[in-house]
Jmol script that loads the backbone (N, CA, C; Angstrom):
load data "model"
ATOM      1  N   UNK A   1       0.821  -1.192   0.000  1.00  0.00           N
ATOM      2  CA  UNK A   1       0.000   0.000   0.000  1.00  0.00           C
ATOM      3  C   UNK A   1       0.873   1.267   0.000  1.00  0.00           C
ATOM      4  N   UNK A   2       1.674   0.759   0.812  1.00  0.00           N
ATOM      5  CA  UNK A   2       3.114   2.358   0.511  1.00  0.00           C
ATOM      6  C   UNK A   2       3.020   2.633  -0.351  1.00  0.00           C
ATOM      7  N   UNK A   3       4.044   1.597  -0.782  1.00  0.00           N
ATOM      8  CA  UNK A   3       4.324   1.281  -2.622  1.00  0.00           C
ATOM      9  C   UNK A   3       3.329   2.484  -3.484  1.00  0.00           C
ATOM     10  N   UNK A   4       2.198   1.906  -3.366  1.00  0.00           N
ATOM     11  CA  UNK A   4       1.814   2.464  -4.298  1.00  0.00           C
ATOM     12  C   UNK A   4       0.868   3.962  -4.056  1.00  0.00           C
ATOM     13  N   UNK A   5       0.954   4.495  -2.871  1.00  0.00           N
ATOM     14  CA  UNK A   5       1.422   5.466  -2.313  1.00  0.00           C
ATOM     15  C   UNK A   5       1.882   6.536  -3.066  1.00  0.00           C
ATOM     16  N   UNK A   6       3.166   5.967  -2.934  1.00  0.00           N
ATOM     17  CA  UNK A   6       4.358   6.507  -2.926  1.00  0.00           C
ATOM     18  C   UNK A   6       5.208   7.117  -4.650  1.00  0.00           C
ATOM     19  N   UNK A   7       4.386   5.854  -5.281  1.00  0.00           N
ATOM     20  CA  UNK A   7       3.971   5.813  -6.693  1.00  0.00           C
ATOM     21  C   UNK A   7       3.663   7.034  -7.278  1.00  0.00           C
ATOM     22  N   UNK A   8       1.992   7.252  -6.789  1.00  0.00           N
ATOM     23  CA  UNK A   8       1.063   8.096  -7.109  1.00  0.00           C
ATOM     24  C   UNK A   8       1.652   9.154  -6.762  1.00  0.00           C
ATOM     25  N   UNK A   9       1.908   9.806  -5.539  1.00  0.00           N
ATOM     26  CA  UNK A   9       2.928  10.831  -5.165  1.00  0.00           C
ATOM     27  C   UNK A   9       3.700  11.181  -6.072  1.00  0.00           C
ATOM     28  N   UNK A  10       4.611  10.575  -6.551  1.00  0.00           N
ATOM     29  CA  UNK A  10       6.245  11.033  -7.359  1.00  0.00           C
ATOM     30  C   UNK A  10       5.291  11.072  -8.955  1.00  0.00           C
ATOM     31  N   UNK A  11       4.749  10.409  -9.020  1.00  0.00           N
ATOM     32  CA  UNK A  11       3.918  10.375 -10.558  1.00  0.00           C
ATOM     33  C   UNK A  11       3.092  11.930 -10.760  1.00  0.00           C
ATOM     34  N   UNK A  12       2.291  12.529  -9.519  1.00  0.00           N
ATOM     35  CA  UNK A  12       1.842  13.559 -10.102  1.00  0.00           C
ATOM     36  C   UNK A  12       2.878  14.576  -9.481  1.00  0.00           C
ATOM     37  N   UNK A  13       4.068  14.974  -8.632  1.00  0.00           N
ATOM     38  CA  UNK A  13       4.681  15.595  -8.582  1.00  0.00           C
ATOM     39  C   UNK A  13       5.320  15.415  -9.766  1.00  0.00           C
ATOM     40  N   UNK A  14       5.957  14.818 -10.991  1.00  0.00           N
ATOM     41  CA  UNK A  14       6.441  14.777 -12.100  1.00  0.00           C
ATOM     42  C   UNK A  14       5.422  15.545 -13.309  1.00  0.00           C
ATOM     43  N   UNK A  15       4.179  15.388 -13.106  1.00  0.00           N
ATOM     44  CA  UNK A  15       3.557  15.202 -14.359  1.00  0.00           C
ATOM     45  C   UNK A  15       3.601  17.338 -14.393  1.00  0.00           C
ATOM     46  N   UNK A  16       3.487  17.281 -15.890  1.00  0.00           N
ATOM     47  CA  UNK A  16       3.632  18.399 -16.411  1.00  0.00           C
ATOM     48  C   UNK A  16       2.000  19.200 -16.610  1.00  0.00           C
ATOM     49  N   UNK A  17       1.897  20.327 -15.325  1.00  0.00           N
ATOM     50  CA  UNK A  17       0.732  21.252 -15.655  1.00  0.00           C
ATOM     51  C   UNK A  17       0.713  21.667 -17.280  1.00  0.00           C
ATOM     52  N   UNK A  18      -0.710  22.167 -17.564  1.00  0.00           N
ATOM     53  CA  UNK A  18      -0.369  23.291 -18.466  1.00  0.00           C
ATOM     54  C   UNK A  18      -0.039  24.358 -17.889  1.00  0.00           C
ATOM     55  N   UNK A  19      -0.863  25.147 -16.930  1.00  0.00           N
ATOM     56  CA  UNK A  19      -0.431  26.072 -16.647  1.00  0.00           C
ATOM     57  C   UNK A  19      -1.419  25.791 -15.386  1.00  0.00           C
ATOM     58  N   UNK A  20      -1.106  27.555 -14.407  1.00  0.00           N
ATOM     59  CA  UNK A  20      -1.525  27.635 -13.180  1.00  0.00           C
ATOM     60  C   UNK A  20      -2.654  27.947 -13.005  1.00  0.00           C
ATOM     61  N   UNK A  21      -3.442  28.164 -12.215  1.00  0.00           N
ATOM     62  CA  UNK A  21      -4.353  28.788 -12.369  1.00  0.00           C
ATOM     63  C   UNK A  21      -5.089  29.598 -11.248  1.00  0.00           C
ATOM     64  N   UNK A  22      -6.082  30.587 -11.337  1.00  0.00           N
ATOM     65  CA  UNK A  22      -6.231  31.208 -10.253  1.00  0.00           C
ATOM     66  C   UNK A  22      -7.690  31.889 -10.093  1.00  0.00           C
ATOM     67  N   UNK A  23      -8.071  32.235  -9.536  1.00  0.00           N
ATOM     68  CA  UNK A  23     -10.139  32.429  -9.594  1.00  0.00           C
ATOM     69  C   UNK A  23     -10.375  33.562 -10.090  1.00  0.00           C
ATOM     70  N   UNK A  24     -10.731  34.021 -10.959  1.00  0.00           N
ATOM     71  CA  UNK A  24     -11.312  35.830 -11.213  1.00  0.00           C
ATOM     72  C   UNK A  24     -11.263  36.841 -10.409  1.00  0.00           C
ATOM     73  N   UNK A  25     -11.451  36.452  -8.997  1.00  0.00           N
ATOM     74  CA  UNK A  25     -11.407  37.460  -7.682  1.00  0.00           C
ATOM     75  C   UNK A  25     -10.203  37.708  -7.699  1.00  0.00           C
ATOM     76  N   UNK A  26      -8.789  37.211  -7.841  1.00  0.00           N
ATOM     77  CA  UNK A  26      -7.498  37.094  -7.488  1.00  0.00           C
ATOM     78  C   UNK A  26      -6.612  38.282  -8.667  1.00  0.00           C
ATOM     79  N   UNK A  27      -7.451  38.743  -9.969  1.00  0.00           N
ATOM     80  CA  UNK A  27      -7.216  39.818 -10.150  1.00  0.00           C
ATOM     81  C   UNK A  27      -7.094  40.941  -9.859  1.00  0.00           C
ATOM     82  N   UNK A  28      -5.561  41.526 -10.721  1.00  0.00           N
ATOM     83  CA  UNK A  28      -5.472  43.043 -10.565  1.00  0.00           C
ATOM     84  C   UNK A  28      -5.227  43.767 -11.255  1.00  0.00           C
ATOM     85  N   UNK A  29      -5.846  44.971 -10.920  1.00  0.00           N
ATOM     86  CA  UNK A  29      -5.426  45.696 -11.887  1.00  0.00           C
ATOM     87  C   UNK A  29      -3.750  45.924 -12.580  1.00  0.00           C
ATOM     88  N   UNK A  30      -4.011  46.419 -13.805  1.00  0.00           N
ATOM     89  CA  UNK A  30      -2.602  46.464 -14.659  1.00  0.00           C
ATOM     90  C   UNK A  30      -2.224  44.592 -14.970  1.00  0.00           C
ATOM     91  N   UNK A  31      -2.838  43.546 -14.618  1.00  0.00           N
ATOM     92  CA  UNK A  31      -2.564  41.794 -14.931  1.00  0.00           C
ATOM     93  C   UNK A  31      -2.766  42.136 -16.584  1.00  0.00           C
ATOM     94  N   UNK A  32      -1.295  41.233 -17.352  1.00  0.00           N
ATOM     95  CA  UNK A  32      -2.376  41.419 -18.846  1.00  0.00           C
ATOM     96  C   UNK A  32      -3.022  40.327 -18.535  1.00  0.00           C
ATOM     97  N   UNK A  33      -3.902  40.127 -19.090  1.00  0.00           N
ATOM     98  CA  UNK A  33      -5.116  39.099 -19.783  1.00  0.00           C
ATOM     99  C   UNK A  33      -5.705  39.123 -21.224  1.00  0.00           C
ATOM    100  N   UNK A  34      -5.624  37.822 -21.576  1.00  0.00           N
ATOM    101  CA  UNK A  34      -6.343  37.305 -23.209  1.00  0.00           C
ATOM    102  C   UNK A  34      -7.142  36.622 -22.564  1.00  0.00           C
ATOM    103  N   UNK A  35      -8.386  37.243 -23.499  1.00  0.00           N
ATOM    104  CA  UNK A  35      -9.769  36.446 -23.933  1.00  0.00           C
ATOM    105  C   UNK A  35      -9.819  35.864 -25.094  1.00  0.00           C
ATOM    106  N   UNK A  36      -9.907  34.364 -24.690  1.00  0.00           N
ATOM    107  CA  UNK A  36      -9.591  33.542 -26.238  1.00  0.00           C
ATOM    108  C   UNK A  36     -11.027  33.428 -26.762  1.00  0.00           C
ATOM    109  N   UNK A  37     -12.339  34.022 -26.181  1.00  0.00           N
ATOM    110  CA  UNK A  37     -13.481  33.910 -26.684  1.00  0.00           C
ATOM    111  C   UNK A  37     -13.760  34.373 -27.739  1.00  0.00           C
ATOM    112  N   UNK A  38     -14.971  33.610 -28.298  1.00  0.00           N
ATOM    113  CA  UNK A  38     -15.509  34.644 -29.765  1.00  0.00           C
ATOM    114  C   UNK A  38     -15.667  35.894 -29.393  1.00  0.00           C
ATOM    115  N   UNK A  39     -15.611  36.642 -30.889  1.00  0.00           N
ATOM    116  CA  UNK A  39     -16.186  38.474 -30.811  1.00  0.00           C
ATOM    117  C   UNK A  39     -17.667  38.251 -30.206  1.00  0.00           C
ATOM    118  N   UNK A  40     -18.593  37.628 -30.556  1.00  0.00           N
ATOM    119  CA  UNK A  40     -19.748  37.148 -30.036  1.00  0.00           C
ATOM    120  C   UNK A  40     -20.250  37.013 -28.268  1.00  0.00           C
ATOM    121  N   UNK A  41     -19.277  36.357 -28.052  1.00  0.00           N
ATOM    122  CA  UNK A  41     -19.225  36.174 -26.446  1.00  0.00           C
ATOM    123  C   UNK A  41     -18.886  37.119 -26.116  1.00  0.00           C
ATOM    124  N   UNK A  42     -17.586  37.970 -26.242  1.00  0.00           N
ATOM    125  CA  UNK A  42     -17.243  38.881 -25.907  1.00  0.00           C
ATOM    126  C   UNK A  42     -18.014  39.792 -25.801  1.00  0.00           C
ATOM    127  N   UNK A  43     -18.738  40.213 -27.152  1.00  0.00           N
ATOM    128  CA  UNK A  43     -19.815  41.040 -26.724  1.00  0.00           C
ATOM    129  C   UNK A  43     -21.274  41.654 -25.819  1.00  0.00           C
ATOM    130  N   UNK A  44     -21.279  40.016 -25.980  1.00  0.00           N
ATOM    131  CA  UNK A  44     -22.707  39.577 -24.739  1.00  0.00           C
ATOM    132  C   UNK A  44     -21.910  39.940 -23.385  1.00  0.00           C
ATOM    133  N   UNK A  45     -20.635  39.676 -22.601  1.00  0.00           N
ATOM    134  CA  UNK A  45     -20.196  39.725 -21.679  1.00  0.00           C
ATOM    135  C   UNK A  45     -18.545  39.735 -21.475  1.00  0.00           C
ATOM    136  N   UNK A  46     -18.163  41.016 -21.267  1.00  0.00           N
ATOM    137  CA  UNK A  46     -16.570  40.788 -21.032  1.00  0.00           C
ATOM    138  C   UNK A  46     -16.444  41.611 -19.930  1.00  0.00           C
ATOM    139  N   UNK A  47     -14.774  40.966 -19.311  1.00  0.00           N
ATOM    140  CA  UNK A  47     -14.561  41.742 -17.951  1.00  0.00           C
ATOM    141  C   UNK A  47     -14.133  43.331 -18.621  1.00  0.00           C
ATOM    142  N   UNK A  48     -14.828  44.260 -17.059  1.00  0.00           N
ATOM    143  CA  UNK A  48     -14.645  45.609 -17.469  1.00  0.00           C
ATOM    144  C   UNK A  48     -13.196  46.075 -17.416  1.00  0.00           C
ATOM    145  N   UNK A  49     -12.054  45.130 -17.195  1.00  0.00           N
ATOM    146  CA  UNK A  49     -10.754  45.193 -17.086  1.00  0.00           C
ATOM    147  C   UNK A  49     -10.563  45.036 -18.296  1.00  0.00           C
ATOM    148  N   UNK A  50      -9.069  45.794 -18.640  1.00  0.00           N
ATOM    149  CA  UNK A  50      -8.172  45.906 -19.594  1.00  0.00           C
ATOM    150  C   UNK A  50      -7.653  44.646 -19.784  1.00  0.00           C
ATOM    151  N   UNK A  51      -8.090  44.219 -21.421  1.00  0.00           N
ATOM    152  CA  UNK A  51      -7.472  42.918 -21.540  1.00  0.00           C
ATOM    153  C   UNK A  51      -7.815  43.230 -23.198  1.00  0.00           C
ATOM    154  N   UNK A  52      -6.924  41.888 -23.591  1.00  0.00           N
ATOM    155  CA  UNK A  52      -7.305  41.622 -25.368  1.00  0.00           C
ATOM    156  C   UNK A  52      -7.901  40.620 -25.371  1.00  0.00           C
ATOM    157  N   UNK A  53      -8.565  40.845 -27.001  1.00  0.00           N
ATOM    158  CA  UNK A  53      -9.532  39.903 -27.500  1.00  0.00           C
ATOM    159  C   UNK A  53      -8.565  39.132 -28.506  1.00  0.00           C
ATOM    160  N   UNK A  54      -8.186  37.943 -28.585  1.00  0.00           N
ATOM    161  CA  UNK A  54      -8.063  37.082 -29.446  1.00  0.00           C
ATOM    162  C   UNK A  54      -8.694  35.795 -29.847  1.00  0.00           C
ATOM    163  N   UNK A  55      -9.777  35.528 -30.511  1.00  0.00           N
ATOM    164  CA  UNK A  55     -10.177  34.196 -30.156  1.00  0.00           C
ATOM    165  C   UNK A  55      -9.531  32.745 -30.555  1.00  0.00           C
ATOM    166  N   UNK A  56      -9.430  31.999 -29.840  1.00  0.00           N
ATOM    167  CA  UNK A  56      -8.645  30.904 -30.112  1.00  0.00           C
ATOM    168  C   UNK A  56      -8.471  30.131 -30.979  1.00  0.00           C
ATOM    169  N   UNK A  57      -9.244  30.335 -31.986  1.00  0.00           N
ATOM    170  CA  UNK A  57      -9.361  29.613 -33.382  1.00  0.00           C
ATOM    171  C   UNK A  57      -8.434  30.548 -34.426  1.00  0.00           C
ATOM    172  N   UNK A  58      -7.553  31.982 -33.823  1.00  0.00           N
ATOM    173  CA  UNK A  58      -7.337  32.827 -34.377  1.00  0.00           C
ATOM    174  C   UNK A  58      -6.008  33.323 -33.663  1.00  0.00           C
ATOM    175  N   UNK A  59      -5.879  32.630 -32.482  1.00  0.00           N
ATOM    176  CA  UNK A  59      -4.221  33.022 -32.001  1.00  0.00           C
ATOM    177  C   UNK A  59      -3.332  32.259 -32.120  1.00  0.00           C
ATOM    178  N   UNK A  60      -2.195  32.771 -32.863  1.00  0.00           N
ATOM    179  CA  UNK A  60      -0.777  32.463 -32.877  1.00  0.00           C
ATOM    180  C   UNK A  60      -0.084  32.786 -32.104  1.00  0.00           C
ATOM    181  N   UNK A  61       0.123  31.968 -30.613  1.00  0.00           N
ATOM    182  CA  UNK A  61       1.043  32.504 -29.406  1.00  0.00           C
ATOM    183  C   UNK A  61       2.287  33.256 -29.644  1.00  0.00           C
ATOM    184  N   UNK A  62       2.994  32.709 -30.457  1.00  0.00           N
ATOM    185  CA  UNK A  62       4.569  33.840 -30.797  1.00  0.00           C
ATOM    186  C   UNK A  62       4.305  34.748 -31.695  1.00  0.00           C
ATOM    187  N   UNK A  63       3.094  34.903 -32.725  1.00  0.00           N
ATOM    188  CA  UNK A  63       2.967  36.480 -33.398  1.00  0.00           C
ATOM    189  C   UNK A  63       2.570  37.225 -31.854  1.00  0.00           C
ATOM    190  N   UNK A  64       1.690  36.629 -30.760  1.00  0.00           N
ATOM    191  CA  UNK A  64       0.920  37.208 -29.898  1.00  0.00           C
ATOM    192  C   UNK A  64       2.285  37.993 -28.721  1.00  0.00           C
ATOM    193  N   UNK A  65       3.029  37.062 -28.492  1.00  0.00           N
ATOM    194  CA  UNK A  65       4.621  37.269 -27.631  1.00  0.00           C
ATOM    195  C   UNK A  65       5.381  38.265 -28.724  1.00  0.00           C
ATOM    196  N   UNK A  66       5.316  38.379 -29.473  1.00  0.00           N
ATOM    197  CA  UNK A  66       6.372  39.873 -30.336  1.00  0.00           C
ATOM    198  C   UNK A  66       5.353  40.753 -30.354  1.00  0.00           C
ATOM    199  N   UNK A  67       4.386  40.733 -30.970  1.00  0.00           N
ATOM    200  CA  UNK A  67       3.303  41.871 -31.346  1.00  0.00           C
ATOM    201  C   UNK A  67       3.329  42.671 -29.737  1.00  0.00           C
ATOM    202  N   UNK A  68       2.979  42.040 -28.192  1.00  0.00           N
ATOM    203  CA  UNK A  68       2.660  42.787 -27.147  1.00  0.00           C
ATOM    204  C   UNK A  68       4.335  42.772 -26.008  1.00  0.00           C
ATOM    205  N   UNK A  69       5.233  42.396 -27.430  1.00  0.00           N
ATOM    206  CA  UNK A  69       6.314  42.429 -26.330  1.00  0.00           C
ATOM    207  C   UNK A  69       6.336  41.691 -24.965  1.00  0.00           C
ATOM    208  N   UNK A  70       5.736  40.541 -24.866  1.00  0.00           N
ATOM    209  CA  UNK A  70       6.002  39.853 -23.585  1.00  0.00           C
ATOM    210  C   UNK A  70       7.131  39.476 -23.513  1.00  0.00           C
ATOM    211  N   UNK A  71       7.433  39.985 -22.701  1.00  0.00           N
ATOM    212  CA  UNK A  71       9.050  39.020 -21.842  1.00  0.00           C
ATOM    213  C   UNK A  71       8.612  38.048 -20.406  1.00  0.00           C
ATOM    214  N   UNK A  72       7.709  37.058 -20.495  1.00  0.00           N
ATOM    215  CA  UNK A  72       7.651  36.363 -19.081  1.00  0.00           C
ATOM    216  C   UNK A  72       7.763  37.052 -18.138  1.00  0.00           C
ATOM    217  N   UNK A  73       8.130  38.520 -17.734  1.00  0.00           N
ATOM    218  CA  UNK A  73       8.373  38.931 -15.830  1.00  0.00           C
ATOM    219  C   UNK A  73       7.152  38.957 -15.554  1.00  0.00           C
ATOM    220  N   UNK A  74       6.278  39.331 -16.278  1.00  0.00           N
ATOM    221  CA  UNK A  74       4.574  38.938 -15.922  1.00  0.00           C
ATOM    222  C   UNK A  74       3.841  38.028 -16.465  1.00  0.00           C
ATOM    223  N   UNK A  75       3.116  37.397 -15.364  1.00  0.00           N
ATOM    224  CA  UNK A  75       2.428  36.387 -15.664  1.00  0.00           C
ATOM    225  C   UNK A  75       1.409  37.058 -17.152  1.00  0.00           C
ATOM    226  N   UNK A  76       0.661  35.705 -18.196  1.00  0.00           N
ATOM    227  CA  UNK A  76      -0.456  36.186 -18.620  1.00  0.00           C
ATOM    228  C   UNK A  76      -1.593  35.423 -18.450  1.00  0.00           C
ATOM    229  N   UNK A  77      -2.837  36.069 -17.923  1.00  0.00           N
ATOM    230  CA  UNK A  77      -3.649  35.050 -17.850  1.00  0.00           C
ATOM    231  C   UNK A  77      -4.489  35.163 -18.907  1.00  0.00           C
ATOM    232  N   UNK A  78      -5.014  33.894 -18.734  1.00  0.00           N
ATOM    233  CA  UNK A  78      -6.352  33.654 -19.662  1.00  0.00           C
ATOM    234  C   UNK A  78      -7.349  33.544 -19.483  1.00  0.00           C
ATOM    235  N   UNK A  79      -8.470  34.024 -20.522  1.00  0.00           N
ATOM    236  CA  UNK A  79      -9.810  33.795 -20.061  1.00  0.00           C
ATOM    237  C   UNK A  79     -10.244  33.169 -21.101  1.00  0.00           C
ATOM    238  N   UNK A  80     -11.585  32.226 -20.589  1.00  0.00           N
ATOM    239  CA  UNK A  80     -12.697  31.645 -21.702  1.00  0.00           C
ATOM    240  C   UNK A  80     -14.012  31.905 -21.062  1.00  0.00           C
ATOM    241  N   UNK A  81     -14.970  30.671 -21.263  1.00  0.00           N
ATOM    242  CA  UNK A  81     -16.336  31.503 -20.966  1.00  0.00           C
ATOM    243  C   UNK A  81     -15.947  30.329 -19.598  1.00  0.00           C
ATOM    244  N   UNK A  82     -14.957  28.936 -19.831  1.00  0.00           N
ATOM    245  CA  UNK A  82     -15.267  28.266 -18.494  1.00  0.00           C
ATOM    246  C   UNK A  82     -14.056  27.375 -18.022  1.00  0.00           C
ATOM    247  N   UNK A  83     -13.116  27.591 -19.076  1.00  0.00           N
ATOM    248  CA  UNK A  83     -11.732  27.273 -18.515  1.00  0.00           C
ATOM    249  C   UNK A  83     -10.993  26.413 -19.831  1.00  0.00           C
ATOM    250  N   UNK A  84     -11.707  25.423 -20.347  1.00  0.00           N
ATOM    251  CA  UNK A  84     -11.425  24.705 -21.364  1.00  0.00           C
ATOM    252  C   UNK A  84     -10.481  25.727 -22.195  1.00  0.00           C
ATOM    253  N   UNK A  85     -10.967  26.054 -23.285  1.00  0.00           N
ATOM    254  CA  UNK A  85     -10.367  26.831 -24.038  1.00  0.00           C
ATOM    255  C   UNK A  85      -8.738  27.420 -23.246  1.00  0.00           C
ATOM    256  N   UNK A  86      -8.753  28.223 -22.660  1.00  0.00           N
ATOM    257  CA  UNK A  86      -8.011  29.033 -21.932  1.00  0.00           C
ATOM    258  C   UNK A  86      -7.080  28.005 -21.577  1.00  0.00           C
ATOM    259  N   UNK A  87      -7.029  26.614 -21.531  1.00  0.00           N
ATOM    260  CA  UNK A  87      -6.224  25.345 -20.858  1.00  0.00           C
ATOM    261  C   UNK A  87      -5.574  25.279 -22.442  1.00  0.00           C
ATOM    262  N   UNK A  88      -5.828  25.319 -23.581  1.00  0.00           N
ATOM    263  CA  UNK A  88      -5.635  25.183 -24.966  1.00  0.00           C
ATOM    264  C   UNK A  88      -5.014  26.410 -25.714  1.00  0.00           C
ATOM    265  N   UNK A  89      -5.492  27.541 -25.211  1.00  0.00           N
ATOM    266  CA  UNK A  89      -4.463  28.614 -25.465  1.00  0.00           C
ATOM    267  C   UNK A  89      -3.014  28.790 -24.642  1.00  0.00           C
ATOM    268  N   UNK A  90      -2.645  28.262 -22.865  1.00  0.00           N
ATOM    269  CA  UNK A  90      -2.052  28.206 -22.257  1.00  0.00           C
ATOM    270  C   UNK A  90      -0.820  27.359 -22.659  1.00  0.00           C
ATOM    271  N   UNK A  91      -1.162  26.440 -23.341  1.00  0.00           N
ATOM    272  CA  UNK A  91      -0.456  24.973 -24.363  1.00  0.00           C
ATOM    273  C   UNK A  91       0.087  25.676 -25.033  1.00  0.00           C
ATOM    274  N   UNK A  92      -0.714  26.262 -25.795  1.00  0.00           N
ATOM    275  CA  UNK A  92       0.171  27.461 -27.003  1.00  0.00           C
ATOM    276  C   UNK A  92       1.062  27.962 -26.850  1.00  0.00           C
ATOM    277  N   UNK A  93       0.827  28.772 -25.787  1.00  0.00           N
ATOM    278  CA  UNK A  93       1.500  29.778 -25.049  1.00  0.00           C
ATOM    279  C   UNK A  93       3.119  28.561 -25.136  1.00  0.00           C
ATOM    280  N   UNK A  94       3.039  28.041 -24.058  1.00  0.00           N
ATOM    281  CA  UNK A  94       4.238  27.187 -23.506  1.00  0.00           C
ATOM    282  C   UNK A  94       5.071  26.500 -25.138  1.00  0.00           C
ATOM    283  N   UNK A  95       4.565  26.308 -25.984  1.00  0.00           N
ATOM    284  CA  UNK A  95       4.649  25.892 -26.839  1.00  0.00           C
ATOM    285  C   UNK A  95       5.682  26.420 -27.959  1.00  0.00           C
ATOM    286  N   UNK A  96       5.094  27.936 -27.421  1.00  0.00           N
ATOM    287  CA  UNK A  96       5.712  28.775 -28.195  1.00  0.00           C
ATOM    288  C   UNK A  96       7.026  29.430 -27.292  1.00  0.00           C
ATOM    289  N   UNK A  97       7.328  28.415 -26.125  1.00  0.00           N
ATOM    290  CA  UNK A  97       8.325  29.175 -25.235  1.00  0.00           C
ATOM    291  C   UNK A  97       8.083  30.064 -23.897  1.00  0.00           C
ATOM    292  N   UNK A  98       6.504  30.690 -24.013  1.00  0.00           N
ATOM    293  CA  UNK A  98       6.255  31.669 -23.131  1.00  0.00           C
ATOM    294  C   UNK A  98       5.722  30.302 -22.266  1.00  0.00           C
ATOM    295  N   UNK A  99       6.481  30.379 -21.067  1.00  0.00           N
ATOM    296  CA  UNK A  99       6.079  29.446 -19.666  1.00  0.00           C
ATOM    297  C   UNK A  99       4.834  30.473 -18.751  1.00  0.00           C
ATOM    298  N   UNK A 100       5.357  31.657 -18.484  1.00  0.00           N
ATOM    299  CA  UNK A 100       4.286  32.194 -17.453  1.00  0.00           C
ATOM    300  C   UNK A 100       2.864  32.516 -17.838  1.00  0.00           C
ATOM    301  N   UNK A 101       2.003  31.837 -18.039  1.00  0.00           N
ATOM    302  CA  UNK A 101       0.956  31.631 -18.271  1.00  0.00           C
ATOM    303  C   UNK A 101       0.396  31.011 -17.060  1.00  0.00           C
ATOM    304  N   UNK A 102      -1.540  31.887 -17.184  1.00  0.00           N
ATOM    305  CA  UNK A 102      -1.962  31.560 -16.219  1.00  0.00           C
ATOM    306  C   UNK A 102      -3.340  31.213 -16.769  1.00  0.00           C
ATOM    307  N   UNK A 103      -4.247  30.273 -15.993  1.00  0.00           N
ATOM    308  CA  UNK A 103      -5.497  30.209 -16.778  1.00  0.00           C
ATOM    309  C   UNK A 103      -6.612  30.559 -15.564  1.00  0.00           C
ATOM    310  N   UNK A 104      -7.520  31.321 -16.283  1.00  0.00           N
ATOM    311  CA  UNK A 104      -8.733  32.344 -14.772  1.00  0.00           C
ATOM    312  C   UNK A 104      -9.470  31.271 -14.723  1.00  0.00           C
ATOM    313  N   UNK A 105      -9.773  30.562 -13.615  1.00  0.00           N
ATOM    314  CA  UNK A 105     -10.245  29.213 -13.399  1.00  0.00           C
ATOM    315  C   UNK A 105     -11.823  29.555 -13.526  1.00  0.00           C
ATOM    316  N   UNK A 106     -12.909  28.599 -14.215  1.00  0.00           N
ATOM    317  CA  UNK A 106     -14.107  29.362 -14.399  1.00  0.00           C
ATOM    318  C   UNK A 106     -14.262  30.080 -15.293  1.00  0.00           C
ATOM    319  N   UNK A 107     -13.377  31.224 -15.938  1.00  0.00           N
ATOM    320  CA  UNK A 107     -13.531  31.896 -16.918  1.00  0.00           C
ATOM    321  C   UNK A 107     -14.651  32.839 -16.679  1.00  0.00           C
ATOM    322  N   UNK A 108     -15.265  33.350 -17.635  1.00  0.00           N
ATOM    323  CA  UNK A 108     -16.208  34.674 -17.640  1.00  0.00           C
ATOM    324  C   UNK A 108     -17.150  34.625 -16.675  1.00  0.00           C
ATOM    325  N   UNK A 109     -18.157  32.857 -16.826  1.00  0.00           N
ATOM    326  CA  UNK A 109     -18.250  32.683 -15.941  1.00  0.00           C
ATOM    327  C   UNK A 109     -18.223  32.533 -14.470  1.00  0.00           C
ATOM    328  N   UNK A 110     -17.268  32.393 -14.027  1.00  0.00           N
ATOM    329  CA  UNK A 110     -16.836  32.528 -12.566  1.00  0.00           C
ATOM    330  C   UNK A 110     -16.918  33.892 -12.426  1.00  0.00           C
ATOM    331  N   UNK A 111     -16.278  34.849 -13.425  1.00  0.00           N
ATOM    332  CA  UNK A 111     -16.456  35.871 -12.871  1.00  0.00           C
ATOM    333  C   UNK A 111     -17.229  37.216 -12.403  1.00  0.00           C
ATOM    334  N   UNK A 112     -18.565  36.563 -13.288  1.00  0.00           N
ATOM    335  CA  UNK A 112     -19.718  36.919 -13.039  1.00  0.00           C
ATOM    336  C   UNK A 112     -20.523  36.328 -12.053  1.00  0.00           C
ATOM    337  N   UNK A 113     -20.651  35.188 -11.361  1.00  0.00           N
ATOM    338  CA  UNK A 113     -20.693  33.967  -9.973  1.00  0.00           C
ATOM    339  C   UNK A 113     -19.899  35.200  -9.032  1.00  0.00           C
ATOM    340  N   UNK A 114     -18.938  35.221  -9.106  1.00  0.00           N
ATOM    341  CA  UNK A 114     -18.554  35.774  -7.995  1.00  0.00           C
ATOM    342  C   UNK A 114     -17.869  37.643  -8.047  1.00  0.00           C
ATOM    343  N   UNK A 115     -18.567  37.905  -8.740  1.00  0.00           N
ATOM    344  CA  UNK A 115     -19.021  39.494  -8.726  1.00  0.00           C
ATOM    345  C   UNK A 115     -17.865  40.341  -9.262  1.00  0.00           C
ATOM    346  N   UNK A 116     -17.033  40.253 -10.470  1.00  0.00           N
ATOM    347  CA  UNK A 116     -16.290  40.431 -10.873  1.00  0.00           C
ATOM    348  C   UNK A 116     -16.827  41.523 -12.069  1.00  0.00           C
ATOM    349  N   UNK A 117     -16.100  43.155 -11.986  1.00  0.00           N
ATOM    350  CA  UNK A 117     -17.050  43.845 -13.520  1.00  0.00           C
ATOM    351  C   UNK A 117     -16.958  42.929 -14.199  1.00  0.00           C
ATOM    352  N   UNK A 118     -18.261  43.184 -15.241  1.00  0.00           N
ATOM    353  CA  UNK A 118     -18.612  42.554 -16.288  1.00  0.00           C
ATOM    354  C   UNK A 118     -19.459  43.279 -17.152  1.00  0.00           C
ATOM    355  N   UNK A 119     -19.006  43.795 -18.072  1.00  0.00           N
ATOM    356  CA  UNK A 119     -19.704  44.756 -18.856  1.00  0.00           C
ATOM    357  C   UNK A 119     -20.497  44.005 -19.832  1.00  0.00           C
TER     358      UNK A 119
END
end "model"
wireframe off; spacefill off
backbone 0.3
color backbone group
């Protein structure tokens, strides 16, 4: 029973996140953030925070890392309407080299649940 314990332990301390993640409330101001949602969604509901629209059927993580000048010292998070997506742009992200990526757990959702602007 150790054994396999001990197993499970070292197996998910090894295994590779996509990225981190953190609740909508845990924002701040000046965080960048991408919304990988449609123009559509976006429109029905986006946070009243400063962020970009790219939707994910439409971002290229390293045009996205030269075009806004990211250098990793700040995290970027992501948004979707519920986390999925945002787990798939985060991939990208890493993919393309940029590690500090973050994904808004819940997405638009959550952040309207728990009282986050939402224009």
């Amino acid at each position: 029973m150790i054994k396999i314990f001990l197993f499970l332990l070292l197996l998910t301390a090894c295994s590779d996140k996509t990225a981190g993640e953190i609740s909508p409330a845990e924002l701040k101001q000046g965080d960048l953030i991408l919304d990988v949602r449609t123009a559509a969604e976006h429109d029905a509901a986006s946070l009243a925070q400063e962020h970009w629209l790219v939707p994910l059927n439409q971002l290229d993580a390293a045009q996205f890392i030269r075009e806004h000048k990211l250098d990793g010292t700040k995290p970027l998070y992501i948004l979707c309407r519920s986390g999925k997506r945002a787990k798939t742009a985060a991939e990208k992200f890493k993919q393309a080299g940029f590690k500090n990526v973050v994904v808004i757990r819940g997405g638009i959702i959550a952040a309207q649940t728990e009282g986050i602007a939402v224009r």
